[in-house]
ZALO-588943 format. One record per residue (C-alpha): residue in three letters; x, y, z. Coordinates in steps of 0.001 Angstrom, whole numbers. Layout:
# residues N
("ALA" (X Y Z))
...
***
This chain:
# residues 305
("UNK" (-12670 22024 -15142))
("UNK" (-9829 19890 -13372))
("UNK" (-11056 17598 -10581))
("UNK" (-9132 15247 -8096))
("UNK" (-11159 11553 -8269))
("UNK" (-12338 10683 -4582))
("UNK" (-14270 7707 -4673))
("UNK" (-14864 5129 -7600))
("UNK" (-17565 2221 -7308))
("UNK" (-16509 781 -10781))
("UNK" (-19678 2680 -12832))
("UNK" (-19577 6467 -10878))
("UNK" (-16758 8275 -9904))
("UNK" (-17063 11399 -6915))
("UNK" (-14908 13890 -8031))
("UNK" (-13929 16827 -6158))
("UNK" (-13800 19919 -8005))
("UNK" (-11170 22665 -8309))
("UNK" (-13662 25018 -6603))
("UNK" (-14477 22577 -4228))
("UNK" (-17729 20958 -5019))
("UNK" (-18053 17449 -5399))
("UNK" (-19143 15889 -8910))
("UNK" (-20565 12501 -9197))
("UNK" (-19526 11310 -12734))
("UNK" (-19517 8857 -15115))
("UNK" (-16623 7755 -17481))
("UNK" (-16658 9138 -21277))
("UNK" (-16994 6396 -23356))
("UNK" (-13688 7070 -25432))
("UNK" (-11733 6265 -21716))
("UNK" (-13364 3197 -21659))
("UNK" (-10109 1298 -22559))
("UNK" (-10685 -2245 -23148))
("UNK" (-7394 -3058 -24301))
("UNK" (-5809 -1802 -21123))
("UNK" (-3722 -3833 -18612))
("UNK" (-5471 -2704 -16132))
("UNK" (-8753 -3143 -14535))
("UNK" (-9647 295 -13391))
("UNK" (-8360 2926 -15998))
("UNK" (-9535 5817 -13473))
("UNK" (-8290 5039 -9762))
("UNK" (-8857 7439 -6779))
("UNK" (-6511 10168 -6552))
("UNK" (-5911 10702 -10470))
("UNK" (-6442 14023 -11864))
("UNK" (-9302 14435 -14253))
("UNK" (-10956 16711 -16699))
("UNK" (-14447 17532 -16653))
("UNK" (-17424 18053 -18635))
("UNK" (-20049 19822 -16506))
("UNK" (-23612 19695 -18780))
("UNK" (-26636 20395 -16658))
("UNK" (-26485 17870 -13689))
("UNK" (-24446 15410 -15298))
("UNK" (-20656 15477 -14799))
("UNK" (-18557 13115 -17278))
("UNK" (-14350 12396 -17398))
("UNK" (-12904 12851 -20434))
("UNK" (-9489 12931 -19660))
("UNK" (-7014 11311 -17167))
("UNK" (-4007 13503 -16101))
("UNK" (-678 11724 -16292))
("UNK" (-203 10412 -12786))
("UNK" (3353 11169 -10826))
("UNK" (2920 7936 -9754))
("UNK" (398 4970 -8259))
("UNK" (6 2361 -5945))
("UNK" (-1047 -1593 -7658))
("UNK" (-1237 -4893 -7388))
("UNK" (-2170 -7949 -9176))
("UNK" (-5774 -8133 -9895))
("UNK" (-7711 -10912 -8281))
("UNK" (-10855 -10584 -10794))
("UNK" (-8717 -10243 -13921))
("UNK" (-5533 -12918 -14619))
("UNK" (-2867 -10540 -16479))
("UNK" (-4198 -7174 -15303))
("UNK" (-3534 -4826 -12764))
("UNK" (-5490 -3026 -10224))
("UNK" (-4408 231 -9618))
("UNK" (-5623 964 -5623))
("UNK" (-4764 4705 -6009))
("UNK" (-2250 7574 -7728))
("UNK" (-757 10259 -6959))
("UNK" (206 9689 -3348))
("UNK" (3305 11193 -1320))
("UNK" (3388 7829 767))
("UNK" (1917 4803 1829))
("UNK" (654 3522 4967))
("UNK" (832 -447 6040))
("UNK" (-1209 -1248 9055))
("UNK" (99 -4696 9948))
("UNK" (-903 -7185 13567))
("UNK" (1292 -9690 14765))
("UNK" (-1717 -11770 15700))
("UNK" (-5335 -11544 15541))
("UNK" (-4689 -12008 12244))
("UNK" (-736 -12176 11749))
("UNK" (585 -9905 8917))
("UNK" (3717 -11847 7763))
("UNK" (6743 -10637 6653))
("UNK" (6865 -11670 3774))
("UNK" (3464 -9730 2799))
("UNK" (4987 -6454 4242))
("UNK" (7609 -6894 2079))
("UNK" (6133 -7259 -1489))
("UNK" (3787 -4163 -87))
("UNK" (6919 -2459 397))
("UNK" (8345 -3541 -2898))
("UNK" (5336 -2414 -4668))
("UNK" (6164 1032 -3191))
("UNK" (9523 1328 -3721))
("UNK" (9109 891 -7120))
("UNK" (8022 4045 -7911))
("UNK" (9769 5604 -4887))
("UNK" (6960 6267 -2502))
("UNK" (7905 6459 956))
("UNK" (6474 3726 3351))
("UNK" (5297 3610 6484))
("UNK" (4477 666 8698))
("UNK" (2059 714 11812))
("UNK" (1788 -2313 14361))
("UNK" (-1507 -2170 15858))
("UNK" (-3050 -3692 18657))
("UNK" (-207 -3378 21237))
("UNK" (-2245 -4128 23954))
("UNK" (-2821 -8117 22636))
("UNK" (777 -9019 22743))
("UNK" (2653 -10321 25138))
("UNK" (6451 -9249 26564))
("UNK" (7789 -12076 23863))
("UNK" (5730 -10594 21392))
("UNK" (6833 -7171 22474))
("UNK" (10300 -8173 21627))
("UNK" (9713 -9174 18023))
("UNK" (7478 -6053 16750))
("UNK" (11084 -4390 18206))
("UNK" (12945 -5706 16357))
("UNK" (10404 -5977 13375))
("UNK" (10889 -1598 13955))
("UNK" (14402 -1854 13837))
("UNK" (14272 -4058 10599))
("UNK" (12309 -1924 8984))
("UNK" (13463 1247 10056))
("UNK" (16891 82 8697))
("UNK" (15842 518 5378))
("UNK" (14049 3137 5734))
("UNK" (10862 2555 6705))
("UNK" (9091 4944 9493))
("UNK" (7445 2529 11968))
("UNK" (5127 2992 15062))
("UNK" (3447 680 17602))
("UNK" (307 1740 18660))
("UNK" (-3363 602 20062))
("UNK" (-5668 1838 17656))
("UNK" (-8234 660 20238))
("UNK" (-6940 1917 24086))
("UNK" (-3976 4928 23421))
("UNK" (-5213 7801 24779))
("UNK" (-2516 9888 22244))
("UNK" (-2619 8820 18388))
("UNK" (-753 12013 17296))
("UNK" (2458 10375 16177))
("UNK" (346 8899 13468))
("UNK" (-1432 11915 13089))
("UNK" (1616 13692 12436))
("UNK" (3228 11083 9888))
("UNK" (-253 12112 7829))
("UNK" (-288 16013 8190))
("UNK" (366 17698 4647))
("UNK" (243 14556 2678))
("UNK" (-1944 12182 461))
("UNK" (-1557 9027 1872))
("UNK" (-2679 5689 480))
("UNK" (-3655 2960 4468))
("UNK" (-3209 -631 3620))
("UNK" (-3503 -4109 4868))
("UNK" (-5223 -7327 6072))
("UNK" (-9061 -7171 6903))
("UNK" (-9262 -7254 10626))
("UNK" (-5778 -5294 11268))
("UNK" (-7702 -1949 12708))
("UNK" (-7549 438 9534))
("UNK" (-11037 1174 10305))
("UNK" (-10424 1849 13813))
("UNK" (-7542 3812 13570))
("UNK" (-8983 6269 11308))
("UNK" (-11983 6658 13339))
("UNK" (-10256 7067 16001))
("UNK" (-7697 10152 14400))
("UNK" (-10626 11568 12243))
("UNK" (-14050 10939 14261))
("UNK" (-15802 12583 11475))
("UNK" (-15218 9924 8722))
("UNK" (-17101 7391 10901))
("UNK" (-16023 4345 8749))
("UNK" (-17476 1157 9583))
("UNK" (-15840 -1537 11833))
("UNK" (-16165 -4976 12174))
("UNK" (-14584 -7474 14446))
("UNK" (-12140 -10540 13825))
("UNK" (-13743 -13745 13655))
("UNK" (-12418 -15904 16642))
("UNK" (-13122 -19077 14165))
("UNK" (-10773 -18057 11245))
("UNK" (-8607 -15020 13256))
("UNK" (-9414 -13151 10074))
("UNK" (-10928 -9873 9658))
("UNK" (-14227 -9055 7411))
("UNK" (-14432 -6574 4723))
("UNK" (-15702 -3514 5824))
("UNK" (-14432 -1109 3108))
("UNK" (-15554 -2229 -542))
("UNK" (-13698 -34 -2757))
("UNK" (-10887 2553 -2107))
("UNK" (-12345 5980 -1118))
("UNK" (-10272 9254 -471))
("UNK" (-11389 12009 2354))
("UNK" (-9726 15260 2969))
("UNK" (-9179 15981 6180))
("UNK" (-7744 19632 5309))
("UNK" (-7062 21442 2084))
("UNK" (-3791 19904 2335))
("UNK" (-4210 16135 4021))
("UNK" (-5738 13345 2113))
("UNK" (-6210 10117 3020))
("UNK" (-7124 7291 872))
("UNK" (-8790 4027 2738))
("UNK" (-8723 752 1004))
("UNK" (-10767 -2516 1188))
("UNK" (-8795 -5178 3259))
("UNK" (-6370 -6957 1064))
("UNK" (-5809 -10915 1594))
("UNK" (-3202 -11125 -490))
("UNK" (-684 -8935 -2291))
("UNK" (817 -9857 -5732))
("UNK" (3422 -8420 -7674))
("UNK" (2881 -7078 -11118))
("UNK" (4975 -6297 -14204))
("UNK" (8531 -6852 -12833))
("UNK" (11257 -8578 -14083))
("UNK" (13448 -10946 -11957))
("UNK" (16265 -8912 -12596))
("UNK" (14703 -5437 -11436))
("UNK" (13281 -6796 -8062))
("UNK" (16432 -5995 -5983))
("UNK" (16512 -2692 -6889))
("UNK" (13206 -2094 -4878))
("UNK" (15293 -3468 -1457))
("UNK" (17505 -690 -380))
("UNK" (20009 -2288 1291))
("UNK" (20397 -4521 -1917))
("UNK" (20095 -2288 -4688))
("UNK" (23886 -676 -3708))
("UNK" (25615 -3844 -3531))
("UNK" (23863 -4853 -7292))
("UNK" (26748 -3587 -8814))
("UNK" (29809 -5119 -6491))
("UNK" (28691 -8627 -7534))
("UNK" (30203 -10990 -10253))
("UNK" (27699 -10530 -12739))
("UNK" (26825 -6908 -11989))
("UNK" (23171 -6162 -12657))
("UNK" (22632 -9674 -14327))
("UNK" (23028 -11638 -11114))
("UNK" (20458 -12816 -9205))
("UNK" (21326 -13393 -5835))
("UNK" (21007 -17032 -5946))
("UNK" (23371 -19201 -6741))
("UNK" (25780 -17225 -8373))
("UNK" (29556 -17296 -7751))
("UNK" (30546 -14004 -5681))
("UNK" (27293 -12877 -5217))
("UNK" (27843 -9162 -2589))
("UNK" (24114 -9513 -1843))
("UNK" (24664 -13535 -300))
("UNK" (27827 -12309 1068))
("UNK" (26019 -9660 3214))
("UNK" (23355 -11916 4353))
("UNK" (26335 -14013 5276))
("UNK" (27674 -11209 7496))
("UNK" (24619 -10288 8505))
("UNK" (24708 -7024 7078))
("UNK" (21118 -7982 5186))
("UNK" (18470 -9399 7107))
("UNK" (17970 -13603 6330))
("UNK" (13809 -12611 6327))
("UNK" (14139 -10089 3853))
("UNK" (16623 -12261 1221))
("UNK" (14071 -14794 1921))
("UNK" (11412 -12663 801))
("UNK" (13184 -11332 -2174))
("UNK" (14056 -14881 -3210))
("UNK" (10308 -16079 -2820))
("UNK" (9077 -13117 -5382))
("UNK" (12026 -13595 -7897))
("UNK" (11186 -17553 -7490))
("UNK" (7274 -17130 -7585))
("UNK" (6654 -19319 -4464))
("UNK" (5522 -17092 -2598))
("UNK" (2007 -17450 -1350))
("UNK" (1316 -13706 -1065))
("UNK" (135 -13707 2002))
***
């Protein structure tokens, strides 16, 4: 039998069933794959086989994924944690304050994304915190993003009355939510899905950061066709497995221009002579926060935050 995984607490796996049962399982030993660069060979969302013998359930064989969602692990120096696979796009919730949600760590989310083509989305919450000023910049933070591509909304998880534009951006698709501890992902899904109930804890006014309240990534179907994958609060995002050279490819408004520099697909983007991408931050045509952020991953001094 085929099974989509659900939930995974590192030992057990839930996995829901082609006919619709749910399976708690444990990993064959075979899969066990210490040599991987990974730290979680099965992930939530990957497609499974099963071995149903009595009560027991056991995987013995991962599907090849379309595609996943990872990050550097924070437990494991050289590995990657895979937060989920096969999804049809990802969801950033990201604060201005209360705590911030920088640029710079909406970009590398975005890069992560990009690099296997997965369509983003980026939601501002808690609209009703911010001031007129602070009105202004999430603006033009939407027009930014929504430049490249990138659906935005600005909502209050906490006080709209109407969430269905974000309700809407989810119906039909599996669809990995992201971001800080603290930035509402709890809330938010609470409030569109009242059933899931997931737990919710407030931002410390000492540190302006959020506390974990999801531990491990866990996927819930809302209908036969609407998944949506919550994760644990993420304090920092880093990238994993790319080459200098690649990472403009995973800006849109770069990855055209690659080719109209000096150096073609060797340049990059720093100090090199007739350089189209520093021309067009030049002329404005690129935003200076998102070179910025391209140059701190291709540099490594970023702080991934």
């Amino acid at each position: 039998m085929e099974g989509r995984v659900m939930k995974s607490t590192g030992s057990w796996y839930e996995v829901l069933g082609e006919n619709q049962r749910l399976y708690q399982c444990r990993l064959q030993g075979k899969l066990r794959l210490e040599e991987t660069k990974e730290s979680n060979p099965v992930a939530v969302g990957d497609m499974v086989v099963l071995v149903i013998e009595g009560n027991d359930a056991s995987i013995t064989e991962v599907k090849p994924r379309d595609n996943h969602i990872l990050r550097q692990s924070v437990k494991k120096t050289g590995h990657r944690h895979v937060l989920a696979a096969n999804v049809d796009q990802v969801m950033l919730i990201a604060t201005l304050k209360h705590p911030r949600t920088s640029n710079g760590f909406i970009d590398r989310f975005l890069v992560t994304a990009e690099a296997f083509r997965i369509p983003q989305l980026v939601i501002f919450n808690k609209k009703d915190m911010l001031t007129e000023e602070e009105l202004h910049e999430v603006d033009q933070l939407q027009n930014l993003y929504g430049s490249v591509g990138v659906g935005t909304e600005l909502i209050s998880a906490k006080e709209d009355e109407s969430l269905e534009a974000v309700r809407e951006l989810l119906k039909n698709k599996t669809t990995l939510v992201a971001g800080h501890s603290g930035v509402g992902k709890s809330t938010l899904l609470n409030r569109l899905f009242p059933h899931l109930q997931r737990a919710v804890n407030e931002v410390s006014d000492a540190t302006l950061k959020g506390t974990h309240t999801t531990t491990f990534a866990e996927m819930f179907m809302i209908d036969s066709r609407t998944f949506v994958i919550d994760t644990p609060g993420v304090k920092e995002w880093g990238l994993f497995d790319m080459e200098p050279q690649e990472i403009a490819d995973y800006f849109p408004e770069m990855r055209d221009l690659r080719l109209e520099c000096k150096f073609g697909s060797r340049c990059l983007h720093l100090q090199e002579p007739r350089c189209a991408v520093r021309q067009a931050v030049e002329d404005g045509r690129i935003h200076a926060s998102r070179y910025q952020s391209y140059v701190n991953m291709v540099t490594g001094k970023d702080n991934r935050k």
